[in-house]
LOGU-946471 format. One record per residue: residue number from 0; residue in three letters; x, y, z of N, C-alpha, C in turn. Coordinates in steps of 0.2 Angstrom, whole numbers, always signed. Each point is the difference from the previous one (the first is absolute). Example, Ala and Ser with C-alpha at 12.3 -4.5 7.8 and 13.67 -1.06 7.14 Angstrom:
// residues 2
[0; "ala"; [+66; -28; +39]; [-4; +6; +0]; [+4; +6; +0]],
[1; "ser"; [-2; +5; -4]; [+4; +6; +1]; [-4; +5; +3]],
END
This chain:
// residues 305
[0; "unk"; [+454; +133; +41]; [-6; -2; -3]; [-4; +6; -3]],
[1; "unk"; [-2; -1; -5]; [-3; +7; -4]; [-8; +2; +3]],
[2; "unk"; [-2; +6; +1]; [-6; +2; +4]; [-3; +2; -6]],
[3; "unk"; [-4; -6; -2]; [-5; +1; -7]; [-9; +2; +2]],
[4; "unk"; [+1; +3; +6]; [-5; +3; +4]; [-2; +9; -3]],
[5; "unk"; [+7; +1; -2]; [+3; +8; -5]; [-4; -1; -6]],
[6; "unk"; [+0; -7; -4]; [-1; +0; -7]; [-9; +2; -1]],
[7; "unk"; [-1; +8; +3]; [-7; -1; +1]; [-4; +4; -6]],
[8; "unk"; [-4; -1; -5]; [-1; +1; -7]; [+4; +8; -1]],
[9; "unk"; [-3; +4; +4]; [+2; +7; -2]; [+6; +1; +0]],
[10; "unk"; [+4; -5; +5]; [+7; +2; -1]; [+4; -3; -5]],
[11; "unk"; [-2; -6; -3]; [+1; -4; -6]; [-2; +6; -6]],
[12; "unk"; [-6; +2; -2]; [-1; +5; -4]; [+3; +7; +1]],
[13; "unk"; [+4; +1; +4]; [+6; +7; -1]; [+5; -3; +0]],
[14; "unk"; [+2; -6; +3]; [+6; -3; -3]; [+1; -1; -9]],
[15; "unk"; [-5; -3; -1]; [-2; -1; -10]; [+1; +8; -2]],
[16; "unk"; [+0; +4; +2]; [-2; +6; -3]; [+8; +4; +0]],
[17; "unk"; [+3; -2; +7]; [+7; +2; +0]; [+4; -4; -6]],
[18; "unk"; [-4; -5; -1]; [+7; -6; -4]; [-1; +2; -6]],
[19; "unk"; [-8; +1; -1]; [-1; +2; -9]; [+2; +6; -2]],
[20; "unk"; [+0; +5; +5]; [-1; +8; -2]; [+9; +0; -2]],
[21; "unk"; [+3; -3; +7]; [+8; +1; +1]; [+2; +6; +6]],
[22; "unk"; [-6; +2; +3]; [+1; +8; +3]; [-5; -1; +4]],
[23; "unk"; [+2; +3; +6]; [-5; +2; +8]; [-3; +4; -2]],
[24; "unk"; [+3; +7; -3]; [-5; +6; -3]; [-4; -2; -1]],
[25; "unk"; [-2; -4; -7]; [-2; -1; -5]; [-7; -5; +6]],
[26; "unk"; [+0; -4; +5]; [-3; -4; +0]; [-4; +4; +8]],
[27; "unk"; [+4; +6; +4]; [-5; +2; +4]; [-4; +5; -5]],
[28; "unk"; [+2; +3; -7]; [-6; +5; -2]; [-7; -7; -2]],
[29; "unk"; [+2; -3; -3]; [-4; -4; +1]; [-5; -2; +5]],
[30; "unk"; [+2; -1; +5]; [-5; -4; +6]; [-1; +7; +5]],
[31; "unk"; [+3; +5; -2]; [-2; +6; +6]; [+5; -1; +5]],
[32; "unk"; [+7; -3; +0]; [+4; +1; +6]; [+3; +6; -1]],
[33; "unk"; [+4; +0; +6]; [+6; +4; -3]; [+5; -5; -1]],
[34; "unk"; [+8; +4; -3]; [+4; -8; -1]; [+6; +0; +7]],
[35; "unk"; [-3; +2; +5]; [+5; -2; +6]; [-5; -5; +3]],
[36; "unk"; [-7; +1; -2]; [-4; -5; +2]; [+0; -8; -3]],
[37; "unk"; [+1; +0; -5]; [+0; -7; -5]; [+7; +0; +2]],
[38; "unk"; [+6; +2; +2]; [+6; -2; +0]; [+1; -5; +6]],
[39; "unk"; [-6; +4; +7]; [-1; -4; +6]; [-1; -4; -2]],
[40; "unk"; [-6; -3; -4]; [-2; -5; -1]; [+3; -8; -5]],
[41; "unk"; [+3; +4; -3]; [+5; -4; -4]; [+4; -4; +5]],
[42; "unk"; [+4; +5; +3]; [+4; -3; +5]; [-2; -5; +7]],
[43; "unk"; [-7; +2; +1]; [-3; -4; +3]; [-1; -6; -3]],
[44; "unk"; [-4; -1; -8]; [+0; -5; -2]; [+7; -4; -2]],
[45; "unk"; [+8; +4; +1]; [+6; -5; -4]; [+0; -2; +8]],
[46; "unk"; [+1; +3; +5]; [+2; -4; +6]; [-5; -8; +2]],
[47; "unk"; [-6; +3; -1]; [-4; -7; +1]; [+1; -5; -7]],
[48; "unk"; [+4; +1; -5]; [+1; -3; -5]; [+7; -4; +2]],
[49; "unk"; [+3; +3; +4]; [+10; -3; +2]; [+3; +4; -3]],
[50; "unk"; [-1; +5; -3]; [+6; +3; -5]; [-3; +5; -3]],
[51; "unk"; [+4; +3; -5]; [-1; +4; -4]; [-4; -2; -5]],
[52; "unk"; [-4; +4; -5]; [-6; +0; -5]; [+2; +2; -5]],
[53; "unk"; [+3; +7; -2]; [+1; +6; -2]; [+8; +1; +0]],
[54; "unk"; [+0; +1; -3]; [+9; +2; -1]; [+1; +9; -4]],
[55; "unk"; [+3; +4; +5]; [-3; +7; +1]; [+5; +3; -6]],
[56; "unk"; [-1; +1; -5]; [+3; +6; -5]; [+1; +7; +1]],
[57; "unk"; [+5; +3; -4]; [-2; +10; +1]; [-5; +0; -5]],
[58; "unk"; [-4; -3; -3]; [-9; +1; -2]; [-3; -5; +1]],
[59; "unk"; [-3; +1; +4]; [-7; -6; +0]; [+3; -6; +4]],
[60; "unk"; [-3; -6; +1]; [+0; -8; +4]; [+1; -5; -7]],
[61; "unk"; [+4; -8; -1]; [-2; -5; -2]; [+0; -4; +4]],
[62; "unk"; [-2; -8; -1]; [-4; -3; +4]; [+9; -4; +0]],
[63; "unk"; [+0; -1; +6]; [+7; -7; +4]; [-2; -7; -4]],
[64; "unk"; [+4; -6; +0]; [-3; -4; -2]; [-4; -5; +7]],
[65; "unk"; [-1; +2; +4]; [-5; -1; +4]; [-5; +4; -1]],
[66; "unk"; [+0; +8; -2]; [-6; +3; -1]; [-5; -2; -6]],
[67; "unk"; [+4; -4; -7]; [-2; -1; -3]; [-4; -8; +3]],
[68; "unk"; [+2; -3; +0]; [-2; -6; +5]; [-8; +0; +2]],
[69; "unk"; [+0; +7; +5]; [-5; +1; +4]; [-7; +3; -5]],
[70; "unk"; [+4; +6; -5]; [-4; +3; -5]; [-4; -7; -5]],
[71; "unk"; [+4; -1; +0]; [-4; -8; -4]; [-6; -3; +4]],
[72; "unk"; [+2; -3; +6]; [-7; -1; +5]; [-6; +4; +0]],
[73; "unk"; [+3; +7; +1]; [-3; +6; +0]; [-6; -1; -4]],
[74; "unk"; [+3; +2; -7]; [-4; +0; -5]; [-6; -7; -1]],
[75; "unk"; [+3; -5; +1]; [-5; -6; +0]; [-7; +1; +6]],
[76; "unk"; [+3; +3; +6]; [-4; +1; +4]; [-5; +5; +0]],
[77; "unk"; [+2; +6; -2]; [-6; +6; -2]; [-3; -3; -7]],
[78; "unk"; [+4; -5; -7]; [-6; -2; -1]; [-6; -1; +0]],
[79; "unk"; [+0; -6; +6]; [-4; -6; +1]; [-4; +5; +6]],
[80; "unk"; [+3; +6; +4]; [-7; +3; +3]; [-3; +5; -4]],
[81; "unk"; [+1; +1; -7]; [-3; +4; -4]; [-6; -4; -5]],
[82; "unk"; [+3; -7; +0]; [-5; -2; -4]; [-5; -5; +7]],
[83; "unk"; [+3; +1; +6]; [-5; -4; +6]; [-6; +8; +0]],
[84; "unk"; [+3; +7; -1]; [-5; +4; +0]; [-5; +1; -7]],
[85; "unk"; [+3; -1; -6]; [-4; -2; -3]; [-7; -5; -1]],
[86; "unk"; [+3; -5; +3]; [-5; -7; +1]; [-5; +1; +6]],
[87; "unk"; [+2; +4; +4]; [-4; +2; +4]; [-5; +4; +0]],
[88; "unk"; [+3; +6; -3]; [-6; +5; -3]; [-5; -4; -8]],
[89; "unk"; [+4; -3; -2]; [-7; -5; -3]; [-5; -5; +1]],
[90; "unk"; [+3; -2; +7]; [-5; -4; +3]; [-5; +3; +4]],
[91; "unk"; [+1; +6; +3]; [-4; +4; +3]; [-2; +4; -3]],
[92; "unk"; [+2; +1; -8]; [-6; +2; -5]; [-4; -5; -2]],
[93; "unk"; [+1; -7; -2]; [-4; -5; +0]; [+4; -2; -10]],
[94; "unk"; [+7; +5; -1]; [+0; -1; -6]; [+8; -5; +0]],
[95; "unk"; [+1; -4; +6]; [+7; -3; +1]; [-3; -7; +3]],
[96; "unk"; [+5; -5; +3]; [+0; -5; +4]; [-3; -5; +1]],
[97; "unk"; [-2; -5; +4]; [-2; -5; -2]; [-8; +0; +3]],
[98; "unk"; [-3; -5; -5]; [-8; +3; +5]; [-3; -7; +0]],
[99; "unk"; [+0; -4; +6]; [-3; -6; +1]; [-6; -2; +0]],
[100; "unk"; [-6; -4; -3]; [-5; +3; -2]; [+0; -10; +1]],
[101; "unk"; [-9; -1; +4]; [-2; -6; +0]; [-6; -1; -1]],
[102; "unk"; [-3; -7; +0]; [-5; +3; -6]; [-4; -10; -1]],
[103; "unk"; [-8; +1; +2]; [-1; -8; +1]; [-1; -2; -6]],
[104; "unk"; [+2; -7; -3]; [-2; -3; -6]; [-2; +3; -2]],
[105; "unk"; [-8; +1; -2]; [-5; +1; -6]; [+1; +8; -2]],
[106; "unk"; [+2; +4; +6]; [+4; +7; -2]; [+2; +1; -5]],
[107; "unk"; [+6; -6; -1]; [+6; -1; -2]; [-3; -2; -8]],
[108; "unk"; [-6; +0; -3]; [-2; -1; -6]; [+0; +5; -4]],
[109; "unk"; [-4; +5; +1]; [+2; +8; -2]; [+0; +6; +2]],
[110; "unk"; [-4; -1; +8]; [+2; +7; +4]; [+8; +2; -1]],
[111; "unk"; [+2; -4; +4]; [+7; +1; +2]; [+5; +3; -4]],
[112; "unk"; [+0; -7; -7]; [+6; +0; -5]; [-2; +7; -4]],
[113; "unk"; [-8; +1; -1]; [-2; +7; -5]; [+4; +5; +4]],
[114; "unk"; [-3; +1; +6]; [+2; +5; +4]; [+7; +1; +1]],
[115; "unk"; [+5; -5; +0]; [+7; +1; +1]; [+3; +3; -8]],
[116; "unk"; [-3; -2; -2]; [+1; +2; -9]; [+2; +8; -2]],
[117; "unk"; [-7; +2; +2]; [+0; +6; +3]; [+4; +5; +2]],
[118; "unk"; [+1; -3; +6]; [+4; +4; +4]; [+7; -2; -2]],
[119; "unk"; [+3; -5; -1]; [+7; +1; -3]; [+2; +4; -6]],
[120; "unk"; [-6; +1; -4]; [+2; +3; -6]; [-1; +8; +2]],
[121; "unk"; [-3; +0; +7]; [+1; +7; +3]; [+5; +2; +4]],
[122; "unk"; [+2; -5; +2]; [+7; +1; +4]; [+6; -7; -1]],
[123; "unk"; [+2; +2; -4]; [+3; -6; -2]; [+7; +0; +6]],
[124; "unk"; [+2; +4; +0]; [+4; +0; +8]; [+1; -5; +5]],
[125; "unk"; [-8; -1; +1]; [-1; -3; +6]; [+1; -9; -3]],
[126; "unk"; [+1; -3; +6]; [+1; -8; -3]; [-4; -2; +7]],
[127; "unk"; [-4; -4; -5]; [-6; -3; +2]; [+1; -7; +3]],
[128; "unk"; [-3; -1; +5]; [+0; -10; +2]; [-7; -1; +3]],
[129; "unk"; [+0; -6; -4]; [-7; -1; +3]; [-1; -9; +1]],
[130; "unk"; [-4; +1; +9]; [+2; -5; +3]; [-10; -5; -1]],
[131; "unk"; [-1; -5; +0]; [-6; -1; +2]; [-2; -4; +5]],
[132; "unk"; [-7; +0; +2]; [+0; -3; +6]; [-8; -1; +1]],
[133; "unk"; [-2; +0; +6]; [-6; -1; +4]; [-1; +6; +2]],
[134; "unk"; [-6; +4; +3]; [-2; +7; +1]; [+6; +3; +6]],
[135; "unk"; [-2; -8; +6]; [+2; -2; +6]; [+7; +1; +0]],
[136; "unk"; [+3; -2; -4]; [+7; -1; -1]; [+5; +9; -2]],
[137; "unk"; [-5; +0; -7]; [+3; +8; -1]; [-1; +5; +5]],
[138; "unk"; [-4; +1; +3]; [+0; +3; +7]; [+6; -1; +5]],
[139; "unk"; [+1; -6; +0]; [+9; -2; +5]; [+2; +6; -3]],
[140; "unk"; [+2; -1; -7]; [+5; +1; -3]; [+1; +10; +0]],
[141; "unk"; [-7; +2; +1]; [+0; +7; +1]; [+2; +3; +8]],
[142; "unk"; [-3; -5; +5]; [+3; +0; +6]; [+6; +1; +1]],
[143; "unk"; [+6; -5; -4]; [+8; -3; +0]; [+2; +4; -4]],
[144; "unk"; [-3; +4; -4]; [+3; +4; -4]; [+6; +0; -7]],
[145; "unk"; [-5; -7; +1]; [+4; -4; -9]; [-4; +2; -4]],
[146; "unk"; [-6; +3; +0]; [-5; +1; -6]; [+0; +9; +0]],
[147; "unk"; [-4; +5; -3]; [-2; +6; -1]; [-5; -2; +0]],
[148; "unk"; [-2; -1; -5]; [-7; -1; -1]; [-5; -8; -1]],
[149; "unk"; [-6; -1; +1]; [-2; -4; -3]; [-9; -1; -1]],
[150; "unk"; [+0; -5; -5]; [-9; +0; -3]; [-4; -7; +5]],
[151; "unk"; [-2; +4; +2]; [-3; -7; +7]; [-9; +1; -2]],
[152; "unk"; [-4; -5; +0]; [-5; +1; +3]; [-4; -4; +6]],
[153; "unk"; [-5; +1; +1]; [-4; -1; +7]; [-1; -9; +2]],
[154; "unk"; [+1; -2; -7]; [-2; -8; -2]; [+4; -5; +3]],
[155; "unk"; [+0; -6; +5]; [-9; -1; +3]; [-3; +4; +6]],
[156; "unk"; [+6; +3; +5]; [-3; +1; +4]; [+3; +4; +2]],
[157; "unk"; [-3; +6; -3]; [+0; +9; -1]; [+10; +3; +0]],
[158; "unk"; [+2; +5; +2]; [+4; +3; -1]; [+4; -3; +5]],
[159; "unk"; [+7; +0; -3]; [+4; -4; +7]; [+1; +5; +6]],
[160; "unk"; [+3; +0; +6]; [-1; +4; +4]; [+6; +2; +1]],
[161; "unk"; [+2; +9; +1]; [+6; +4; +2]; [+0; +2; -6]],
[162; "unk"; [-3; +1; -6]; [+1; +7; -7]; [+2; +5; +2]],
[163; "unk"; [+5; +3; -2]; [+0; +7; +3]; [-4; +4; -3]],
[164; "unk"; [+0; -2; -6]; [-4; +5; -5]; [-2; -3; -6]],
[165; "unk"; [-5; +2; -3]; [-3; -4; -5]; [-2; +3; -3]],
[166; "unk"; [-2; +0; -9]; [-5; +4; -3]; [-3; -5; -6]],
[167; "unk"; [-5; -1; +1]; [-7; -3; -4]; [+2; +2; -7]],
[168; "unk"; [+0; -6; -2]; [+1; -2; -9]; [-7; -2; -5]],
[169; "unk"; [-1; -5; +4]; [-5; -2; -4]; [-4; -5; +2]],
[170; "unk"; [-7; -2; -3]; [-5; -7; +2]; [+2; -5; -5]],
[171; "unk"; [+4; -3; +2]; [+0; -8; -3]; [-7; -6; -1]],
[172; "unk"; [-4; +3; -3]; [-5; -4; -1]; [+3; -8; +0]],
[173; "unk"; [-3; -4; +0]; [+0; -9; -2]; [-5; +1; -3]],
[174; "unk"; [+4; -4; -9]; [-3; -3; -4]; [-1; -5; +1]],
[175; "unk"; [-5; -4; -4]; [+1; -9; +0]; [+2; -1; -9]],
[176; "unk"; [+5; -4; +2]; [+3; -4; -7]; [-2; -8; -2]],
[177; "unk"; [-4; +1; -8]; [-6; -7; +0]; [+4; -1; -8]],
[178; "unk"; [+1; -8; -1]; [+0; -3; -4]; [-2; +4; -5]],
[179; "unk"; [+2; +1; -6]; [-1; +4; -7]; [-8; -3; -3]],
[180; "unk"; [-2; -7; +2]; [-4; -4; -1]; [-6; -2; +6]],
[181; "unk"; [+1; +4; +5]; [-4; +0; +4]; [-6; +6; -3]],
[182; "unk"; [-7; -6; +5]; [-6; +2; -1]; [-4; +8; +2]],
[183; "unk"; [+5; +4; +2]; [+0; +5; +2]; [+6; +6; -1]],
[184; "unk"; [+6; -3; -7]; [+3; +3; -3]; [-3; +6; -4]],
[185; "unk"; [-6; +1; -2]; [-2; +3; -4]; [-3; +6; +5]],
[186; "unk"; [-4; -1; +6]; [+0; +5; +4]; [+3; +7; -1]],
[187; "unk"; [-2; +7; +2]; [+5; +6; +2]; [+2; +0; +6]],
[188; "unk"; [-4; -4; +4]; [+0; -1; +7]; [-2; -4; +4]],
[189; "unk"; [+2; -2; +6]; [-1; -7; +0]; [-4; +0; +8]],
[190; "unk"; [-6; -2; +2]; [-2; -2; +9]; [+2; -4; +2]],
[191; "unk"; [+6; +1; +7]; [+3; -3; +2]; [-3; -5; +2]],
[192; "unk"; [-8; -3; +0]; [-5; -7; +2]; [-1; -3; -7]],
[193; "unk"; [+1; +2; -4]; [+2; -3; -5]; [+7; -6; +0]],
[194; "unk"; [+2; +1; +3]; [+6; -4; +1]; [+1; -3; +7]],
[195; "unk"; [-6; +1; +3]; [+1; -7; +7]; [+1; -6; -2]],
[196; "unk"; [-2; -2; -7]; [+4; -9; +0]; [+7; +0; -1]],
[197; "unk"; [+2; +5; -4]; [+7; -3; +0]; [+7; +0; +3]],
[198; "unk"; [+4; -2; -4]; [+5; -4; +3]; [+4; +9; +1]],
[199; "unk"; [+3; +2; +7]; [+4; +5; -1]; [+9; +0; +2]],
[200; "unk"; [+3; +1; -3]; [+7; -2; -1]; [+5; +7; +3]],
[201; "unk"; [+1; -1; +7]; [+3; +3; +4]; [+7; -2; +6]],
[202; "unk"; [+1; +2; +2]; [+4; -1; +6]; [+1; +5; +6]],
[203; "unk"; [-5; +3; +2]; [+3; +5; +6]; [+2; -3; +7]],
[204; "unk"; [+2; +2; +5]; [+1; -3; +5]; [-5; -1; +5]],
[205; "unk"; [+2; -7; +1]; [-4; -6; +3]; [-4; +5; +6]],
[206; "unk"; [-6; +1; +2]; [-1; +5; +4]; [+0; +4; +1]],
[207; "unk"; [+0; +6; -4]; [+0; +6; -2]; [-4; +3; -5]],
[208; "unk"; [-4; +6; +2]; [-7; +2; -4]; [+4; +2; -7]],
[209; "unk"; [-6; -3; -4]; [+2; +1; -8]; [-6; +4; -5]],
[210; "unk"; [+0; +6; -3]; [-4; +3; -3]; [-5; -4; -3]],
[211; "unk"; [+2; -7; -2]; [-1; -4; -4]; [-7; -4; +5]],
[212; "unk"; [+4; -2; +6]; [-5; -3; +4]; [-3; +5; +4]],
[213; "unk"; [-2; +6; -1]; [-2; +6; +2]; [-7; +2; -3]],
[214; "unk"; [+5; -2; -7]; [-8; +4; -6]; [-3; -6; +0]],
[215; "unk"; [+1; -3; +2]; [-4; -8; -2]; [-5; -1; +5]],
[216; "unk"; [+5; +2; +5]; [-6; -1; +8]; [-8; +6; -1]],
[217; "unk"; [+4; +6; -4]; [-6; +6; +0]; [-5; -3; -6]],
[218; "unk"; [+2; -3; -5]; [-4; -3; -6]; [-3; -7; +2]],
[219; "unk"; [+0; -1; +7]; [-3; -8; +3]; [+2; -5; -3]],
[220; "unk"; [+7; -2; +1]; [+4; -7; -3]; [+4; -1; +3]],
[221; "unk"; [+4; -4; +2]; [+8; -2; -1]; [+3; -1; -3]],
[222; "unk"; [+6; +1; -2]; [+3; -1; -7]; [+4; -7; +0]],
[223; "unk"; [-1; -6; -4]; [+6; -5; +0]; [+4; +2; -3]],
[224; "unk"; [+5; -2; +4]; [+8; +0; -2]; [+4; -3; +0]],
[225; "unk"; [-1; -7; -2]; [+2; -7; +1]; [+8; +1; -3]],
[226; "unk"; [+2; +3; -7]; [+6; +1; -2]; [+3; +6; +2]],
[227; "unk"; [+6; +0; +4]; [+2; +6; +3]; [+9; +1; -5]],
[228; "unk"; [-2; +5; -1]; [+9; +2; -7]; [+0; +8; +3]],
[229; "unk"; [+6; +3; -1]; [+4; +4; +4]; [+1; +4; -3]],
[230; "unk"; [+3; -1; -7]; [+3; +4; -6]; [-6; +1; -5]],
[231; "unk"; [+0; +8; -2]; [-4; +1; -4]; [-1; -4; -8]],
[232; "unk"; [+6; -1; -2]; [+1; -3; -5]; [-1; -7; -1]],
[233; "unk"; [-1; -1; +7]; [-3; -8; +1]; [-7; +0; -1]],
[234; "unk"; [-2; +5; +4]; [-9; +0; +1]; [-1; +1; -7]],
[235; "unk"; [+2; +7; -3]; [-3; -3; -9]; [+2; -6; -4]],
[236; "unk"; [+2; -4; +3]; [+4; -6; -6]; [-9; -3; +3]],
[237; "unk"; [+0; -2; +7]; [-8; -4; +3]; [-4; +3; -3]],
[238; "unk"; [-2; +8; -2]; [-7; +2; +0]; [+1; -3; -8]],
[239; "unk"; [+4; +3; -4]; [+1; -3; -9]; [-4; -7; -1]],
[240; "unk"; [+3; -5; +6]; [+0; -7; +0]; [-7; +0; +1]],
[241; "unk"; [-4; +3; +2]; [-7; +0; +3]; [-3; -3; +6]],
[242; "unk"; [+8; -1; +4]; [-4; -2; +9]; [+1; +6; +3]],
[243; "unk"; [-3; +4; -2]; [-3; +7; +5]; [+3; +6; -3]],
[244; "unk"; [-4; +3; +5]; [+0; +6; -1]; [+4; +6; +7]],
[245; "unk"; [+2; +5; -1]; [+4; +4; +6]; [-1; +6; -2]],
[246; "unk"; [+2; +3; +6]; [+1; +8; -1]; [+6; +3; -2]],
[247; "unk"; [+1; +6; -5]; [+3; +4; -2]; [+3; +9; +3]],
[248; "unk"; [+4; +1; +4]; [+0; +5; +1]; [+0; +4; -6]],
[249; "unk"; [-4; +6; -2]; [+2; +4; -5]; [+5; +2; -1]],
[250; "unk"; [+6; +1; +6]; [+6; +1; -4]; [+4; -6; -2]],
[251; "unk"; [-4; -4; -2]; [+4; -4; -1]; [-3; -5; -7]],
[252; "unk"; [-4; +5; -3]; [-3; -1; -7]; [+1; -1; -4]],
[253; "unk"; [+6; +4; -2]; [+5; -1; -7]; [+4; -6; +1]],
[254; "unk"; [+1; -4; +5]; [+3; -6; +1]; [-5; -5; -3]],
[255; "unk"; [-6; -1; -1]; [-4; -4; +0]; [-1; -3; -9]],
[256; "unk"; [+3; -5; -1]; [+0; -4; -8]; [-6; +0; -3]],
[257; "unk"; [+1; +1; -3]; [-4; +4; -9]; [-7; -7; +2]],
[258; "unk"; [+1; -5; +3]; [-7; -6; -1]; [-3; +0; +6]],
[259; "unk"; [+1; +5; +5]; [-3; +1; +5]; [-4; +6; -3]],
[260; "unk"; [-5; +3; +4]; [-5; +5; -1]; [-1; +3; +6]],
[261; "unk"; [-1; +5; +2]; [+0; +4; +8]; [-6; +3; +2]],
[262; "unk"; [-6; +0; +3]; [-4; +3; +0]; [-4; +1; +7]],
[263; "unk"; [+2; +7; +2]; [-3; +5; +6]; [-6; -6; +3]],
[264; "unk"; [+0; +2; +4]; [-6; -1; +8]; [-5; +4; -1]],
[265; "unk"; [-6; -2; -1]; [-5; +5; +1]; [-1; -1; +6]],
[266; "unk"; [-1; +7; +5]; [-2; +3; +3]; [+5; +2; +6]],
[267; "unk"; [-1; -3; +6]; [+6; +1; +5]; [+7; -4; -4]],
[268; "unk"; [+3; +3; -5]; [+6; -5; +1]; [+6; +1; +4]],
[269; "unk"; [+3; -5; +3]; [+5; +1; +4]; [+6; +4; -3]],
[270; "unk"; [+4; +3; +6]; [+4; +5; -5]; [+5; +1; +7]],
[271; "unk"; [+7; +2; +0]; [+3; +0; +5]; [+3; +6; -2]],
[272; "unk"; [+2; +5; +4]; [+3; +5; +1]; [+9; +2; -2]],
[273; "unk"; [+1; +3; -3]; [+9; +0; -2]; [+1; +7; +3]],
[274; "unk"; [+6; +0; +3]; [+3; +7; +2]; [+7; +0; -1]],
[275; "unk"; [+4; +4; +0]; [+9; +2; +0]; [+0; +0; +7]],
[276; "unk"; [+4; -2; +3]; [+2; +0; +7]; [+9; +3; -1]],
[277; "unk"; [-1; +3; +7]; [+6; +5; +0]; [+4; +1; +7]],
[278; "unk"; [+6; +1; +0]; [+1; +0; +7]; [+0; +8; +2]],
[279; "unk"; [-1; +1; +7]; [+0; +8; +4]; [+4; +4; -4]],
[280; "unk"; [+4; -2; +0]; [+5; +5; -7]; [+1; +0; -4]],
[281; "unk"; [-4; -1; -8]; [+1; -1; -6]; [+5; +6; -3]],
[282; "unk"; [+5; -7; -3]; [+4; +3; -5]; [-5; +4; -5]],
[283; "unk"; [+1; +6; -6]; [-3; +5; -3]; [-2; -8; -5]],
[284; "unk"; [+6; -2; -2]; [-3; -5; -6]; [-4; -5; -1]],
[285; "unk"; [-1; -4; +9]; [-7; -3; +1]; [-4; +3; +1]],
[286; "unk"; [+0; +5; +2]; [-7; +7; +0]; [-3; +2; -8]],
[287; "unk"; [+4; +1; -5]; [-1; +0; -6]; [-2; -8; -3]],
[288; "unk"; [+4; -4; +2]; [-3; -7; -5]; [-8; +0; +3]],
[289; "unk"; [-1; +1; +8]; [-6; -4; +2]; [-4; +7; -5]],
[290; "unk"; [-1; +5; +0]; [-4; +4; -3]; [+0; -4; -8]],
[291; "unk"; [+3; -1; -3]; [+0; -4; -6]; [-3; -6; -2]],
[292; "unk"; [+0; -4; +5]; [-2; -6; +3]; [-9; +0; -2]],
[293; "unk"; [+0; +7; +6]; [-10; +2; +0]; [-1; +2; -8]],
[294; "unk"; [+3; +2; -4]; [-5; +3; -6]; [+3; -5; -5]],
[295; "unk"; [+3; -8; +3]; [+0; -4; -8]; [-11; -4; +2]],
[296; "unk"; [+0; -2; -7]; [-6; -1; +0]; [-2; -10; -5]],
[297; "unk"; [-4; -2; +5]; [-1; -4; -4]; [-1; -4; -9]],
[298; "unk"; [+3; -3; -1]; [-2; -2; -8]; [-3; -3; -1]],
[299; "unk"; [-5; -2; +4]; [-6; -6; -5]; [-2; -3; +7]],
[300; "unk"; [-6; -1; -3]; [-7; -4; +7]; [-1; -5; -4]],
[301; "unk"; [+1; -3; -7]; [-2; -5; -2]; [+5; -6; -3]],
[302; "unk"; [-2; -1; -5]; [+5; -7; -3]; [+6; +6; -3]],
[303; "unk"; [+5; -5; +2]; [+6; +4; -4]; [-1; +1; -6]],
[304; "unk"; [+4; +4; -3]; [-3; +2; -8]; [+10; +0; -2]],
END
């Protein structure tokens, strides 16, 4: 049985080097042996091989049809660890490998996709995935080590727990989005008591504090929510229809159809916190995205344009 315990990279690359050159000489001036030292070693390497390698000339070595055999694997093998060291030195530059990146919905509208735009076109090397989830969820995900990085914020009920590391993005203000024809469409800005009669078009979870129910509480009202829809794209289909009105994250602005109109909160307006979340050891290229992450900037507080 062949002891392929011998086939240890170094000895494979002075093997390659004897087969190519044709010559011992030729392959200790190379590596700094002398050639009674590579000859040990050759012979070490044909013995744990079953046989001879090298078939010995009065000048120089050619390979056996077993050594040609072996030089074949050879060369496949010192390949595949010169491009495993290549991929490695570009991961740990931040200019190689794969970089997992997770990222809540409304993120997912222009933070994210601008930000990723960016950065591939800086390092196009790297191959991007990108998972999405709940804040709560993307955090597993940086625990389990299926994610690098991810865009979490505080909403409803603050920062999930065990972050290793985070760094502060931005305030997510909530806009409210009003029928193109509502009475208070023309405002720059709207008082959140101005809108205690209407109808507001939400879904948060059953029991759990909502900025919505929050700023309402601090404005002296409770908000009816008698229609509850889940998907953004639904809530503006209701608010168009004119059964209510809801709130907008501002990243989430440029989603909003040309007949809806957006207008800020005057005064305390509710606004939730966005961070990069990161694990204890960030790879170089989610340490780079989350930095790029912090300097994209919002496009619009108002009606789309």
């Amino acid at each position: 049985m062949l002891d392929t315990n011998a086939f240890d990279a170094a000895t494979l690359r002075l093997f390659d080097e004897v087969a190519t050159s044709g010559s011992f000489t030729a392959a200790a001036e190379l590596f700094g042996y002398t050639q009674s030292a590579v000859s040990r070693r050759v012979a070490a390497l044909e013995r744990a091989a079953g046989g001879p390698l090298f078939e010995r000339l009065a000048r120089g070595v050619r390979l056996t049809p077993a050594g040609e055999a072996l030089h074949r694997h050879a060369v496949a093998v010192l390949d595949r660890l010169q491009r495993a060291g290549e991929e490695l030195t570009a991961i740990h530059a931040g200019r190689g490998g794969v970089l997992r990146v997770g990222a809540f919905a409304t993120a997912n509208v222009g933070l994210v996709p601008g930000t990723l735009r960016r950065f591939a076109d800086r390092h196009p090397g790297v191959d991007l995935r990108l998972t999405e989830g709940l804040s709560a969820r993307l955090v597993d995900g940086l625990h389990a080590g299926t994610l690098d990085v991810a865009v979490i914020s505080d909403y409803p009920a603050g920062l999930p727990a065990g972050v290793a590391r985070t760094v502060p993005l931005l305030d997510d203000r909530l806009l409210v989005a009003l029928p193109g024809d509502h009475r208070l469409a023309a405002e720059h800005d709207v008082d959140l008591r101005d809108l205690a009669g209407e109808s507001w078009i939400e879904a948060a979870p059953r029991g759990q504090p909502t900025l919505l129910v929050t700023a309402c509480a601090a404005a002296g009202f409770t908000p009816r929510t008698g229609l509850r829809v889940a998907e953004w794209s639904g809530k503006f289909g209701f608010v168009a229809a004119g059964l209510g009105v809801t709130l907008v994250p501002e990243l989430a602005a440029r989603a909003v159809p040309r007949d809806l109109v957006l207008r800020p909160l005057r005064g305390m307006a509710p606004a939730r916190k966005v961070y990069a979340a990161l694990p204890g050891t960030p790879l170089p290229a989610a340490l780079e995205l989350a930095g790029m992450l912090g300097q994209w900037q919002m496009c619009t507080t108002d009606t789309p344009a």
